[in-house]
C-alpha positions in Angstrom: -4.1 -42.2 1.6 -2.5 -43.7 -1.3 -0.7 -41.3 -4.3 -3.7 -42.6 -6.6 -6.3 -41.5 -4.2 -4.4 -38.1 -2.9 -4.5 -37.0 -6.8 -7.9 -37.9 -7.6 -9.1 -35.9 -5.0 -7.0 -32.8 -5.4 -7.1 -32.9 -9.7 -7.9 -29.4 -10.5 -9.3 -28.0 -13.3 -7.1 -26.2 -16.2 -8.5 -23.5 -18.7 -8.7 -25.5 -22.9 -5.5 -23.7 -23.5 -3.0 -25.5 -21.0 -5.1 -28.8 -20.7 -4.0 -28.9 -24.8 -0.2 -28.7 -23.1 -0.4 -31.6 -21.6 2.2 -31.0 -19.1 1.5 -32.1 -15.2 1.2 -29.0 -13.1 2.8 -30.1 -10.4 5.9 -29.7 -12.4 5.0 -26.6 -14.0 4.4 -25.5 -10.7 7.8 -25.9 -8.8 9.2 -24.3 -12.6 7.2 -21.6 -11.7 8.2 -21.1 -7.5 11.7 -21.4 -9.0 11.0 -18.0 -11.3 9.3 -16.1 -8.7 12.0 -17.2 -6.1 14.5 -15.5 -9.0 12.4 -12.5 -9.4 12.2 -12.4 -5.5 15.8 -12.5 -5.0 16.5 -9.5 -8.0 13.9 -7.4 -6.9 15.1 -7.7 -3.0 19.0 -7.9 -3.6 19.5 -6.1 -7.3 19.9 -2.7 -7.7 17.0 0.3 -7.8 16.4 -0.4 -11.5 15.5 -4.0 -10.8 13.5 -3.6 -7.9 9.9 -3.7 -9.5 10.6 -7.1 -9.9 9.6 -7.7 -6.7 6.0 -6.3 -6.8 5.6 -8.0 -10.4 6.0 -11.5 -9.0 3.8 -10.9 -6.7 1.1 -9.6 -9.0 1.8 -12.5 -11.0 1.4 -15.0 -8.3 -2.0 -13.4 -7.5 -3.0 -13.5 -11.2 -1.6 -17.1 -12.1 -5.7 -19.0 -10.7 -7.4 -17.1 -13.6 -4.6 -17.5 -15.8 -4.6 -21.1 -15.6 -7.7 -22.4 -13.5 -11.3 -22.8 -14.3 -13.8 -21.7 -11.6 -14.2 -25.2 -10.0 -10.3 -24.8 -10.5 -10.4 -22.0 -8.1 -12.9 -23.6 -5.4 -10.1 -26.8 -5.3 -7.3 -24.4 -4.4 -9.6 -22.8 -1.6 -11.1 -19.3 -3.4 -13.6 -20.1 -1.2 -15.8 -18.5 1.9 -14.2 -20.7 5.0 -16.4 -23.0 6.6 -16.6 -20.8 9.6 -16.0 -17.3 10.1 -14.4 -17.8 13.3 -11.4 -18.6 11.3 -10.7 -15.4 10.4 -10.5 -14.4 13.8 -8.2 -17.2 14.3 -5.7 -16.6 11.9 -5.2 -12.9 12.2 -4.9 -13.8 15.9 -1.9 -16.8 14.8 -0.5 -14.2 12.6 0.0 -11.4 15.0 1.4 -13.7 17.9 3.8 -15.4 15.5 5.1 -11.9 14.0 5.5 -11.3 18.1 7.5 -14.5 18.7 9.7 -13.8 15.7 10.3 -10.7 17.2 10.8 -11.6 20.7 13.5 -14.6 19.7 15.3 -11.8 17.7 15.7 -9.5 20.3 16.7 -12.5 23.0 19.0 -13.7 20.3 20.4 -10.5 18.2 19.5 -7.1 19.9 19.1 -4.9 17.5 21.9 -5.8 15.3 21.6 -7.0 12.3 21.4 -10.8 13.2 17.5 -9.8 14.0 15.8 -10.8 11.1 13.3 -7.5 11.1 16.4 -5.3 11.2 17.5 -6.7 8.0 13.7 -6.0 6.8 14.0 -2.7 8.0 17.0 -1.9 5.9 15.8 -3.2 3.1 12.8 -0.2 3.8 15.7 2.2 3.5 17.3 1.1 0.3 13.7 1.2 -1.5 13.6 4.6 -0.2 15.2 8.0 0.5 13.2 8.0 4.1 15.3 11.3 5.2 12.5 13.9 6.4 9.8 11.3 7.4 7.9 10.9 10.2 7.5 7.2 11.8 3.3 7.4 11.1 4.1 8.2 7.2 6.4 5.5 6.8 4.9 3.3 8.9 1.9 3.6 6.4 3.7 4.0 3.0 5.6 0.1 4.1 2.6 -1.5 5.5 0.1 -0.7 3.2 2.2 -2.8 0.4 2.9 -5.5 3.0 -0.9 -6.2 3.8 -2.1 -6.2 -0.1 1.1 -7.2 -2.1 2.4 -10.4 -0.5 -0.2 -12.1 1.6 -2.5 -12.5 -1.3 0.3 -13.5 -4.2 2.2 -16.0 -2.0 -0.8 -17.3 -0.2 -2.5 -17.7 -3.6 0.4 -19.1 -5.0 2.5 -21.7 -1.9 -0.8 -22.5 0.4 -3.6 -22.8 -2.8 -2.0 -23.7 -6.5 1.5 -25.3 -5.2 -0.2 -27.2 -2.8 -3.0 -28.7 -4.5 -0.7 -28.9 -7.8 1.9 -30.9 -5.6 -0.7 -32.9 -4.1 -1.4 -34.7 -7.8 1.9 -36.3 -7.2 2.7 -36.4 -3.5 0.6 -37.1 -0.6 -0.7 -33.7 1.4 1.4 -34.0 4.1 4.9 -34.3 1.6 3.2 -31.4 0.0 2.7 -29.2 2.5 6.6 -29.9 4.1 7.9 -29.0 0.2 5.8 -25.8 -0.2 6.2 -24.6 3.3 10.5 -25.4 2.6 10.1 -23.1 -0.2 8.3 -20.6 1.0 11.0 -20.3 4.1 14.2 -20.6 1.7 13.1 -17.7 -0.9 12.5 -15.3 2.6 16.5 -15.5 2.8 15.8 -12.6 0.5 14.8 -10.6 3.4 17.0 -12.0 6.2 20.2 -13.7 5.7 21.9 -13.4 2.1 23.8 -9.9 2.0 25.1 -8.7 -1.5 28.4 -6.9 -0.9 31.1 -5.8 -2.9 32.6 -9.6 -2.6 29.4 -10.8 -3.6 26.4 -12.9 -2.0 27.4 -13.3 1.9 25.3 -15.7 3.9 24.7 -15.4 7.9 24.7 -19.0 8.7 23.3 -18.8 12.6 20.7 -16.2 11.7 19.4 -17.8 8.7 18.8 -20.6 9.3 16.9 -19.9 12.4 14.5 -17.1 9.8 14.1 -20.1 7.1 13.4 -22.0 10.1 10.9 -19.6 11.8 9.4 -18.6 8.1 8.9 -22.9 7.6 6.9 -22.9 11.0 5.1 -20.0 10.0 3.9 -21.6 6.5 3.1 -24.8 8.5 0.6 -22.2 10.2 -0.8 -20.5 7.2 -1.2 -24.1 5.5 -3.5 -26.1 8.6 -5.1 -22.8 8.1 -6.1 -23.2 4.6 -6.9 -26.6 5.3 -8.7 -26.8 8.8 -11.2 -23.9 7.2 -10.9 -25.4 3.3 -9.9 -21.5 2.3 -7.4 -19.5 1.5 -9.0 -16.4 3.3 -8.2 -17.0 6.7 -4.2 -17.8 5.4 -4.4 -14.9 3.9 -5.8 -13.2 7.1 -3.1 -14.1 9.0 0.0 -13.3 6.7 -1.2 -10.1 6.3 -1.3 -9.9 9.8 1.6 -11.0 10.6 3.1 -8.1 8.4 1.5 -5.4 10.1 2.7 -6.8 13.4 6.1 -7.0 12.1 6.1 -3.5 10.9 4.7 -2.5 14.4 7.5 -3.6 15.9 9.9 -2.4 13.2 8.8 0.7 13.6 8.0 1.5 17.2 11.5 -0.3 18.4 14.2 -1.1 15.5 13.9 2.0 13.5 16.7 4.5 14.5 
């Protein structure tokens, strides 16, 4: 499929006010994964005043399709019923058995240091948190809850269904998928990999690049679901299901 082609089939539809911009959206759109990778990175890494950036971006990645998109806007990015509800079924099932592998490679890998990829998550838990008196069930619920509504809708919404299409008016699907799902893996060194210490940002080079690596796999996942069912639901399906497995195993092995 030619670059000609690939847009006409992918155009989608803007609201009056930013068709009058006239800017491509496939620009606007990496300037916009480049803000909620920097709100991403202050809300994970900053300090306790700054960490409601996090939810905010992604609120505003959820929000951005009504913000900008017109209805048929919306179908084009996959707001959608899936073609068959069997996908559903499918990707929660991807989700939870990728979470698992994740898991297993850390443990083969790391232990339970803190080269394992859901300890670092897990720490993370205890600096949004004064967790002293609480018992496993409670915070179990009080993480996951967040982790099943917060970012597998925004970043789904956002990487598999506006980026996507948005970068498919310029580049050809397959390009776009590769640049999206490199994105999505490099702004998850937030949660695994970049340290902020008293010397500043420290990177774990092994571990790292092995989680951007594992979180690039996973988008490849959550993106030939979006497109073998032509929705976002069943991506969305399995991120969130790869969360709760995550905190499963956070919670019932790593958390001391």
């Amino acid at each position: 499929m030619n670059l000609q082609a690939s847009a006409t089939t992918t155009a989608l539809s803007l609201r009056a006010p930013w068709r009058a911009l006239g800017a491509e959206l496939w620009r606007s759109s990496l300037v916009l994964a480049a803000l909620f990778i920097g709100l991403r990175a202050a809300g994970t890494l900053g300090e306790h005043p700054v960490r409601w950036l996090l939810p905010l971006g992604f609120v505003a990645m959820t929000a951005l399709p009504w913000l900008l998109l017109t209805a048929p806007g919306r179908r084009a990015i996959g707001l959608q019923a899936p073609r068959r509800r069997g996908f559903m079924l499918i990707g929660i099932a991807a989700g939870a058995l990728a979470a698992t592998l994740c898991f297993a490679l850390g443990i083969a890998l790391f232990g339970h240091g803190t080269g394992h990829w859901f300890t670092s998550v897990a720490n993370s838990y205890r600096r949004t948190l004064d967790t002293s008196g609480m018992g496993l069930l409670q915070l179990h619920l009080i993480f996951t809850v967040p982790a099943v509504l917060f970012s597998p809708v925004g970043e789904e919404l956002f990487f598999r269904g506006l980026l996507q299409r948005a970068l498919e008016q310029r580049f050809s699907p397959t390009r776009s998928t590769l640049i999206e799902a490199g994105l999505f893996g490099l702004v998850h060194l937030c949660h695994h990999g970049l340290v902020l210490s008293a010397n500043g940002l420290q990177l774990q080079p092994a571990s790292a690049t092995l989680w951007v690596l594992l979180m690039f796999a996973t988008a490849l996942l959550f993106a030939w679901l979006r497109r073998a069912s032509d929705s976002l639901l069943p991506a969305i399906a399995s991120h969130a299901a790869f969360n709760v497995t995550m905190n499963a195993f956070i919670f019932a092995v790593l958390w001391t």
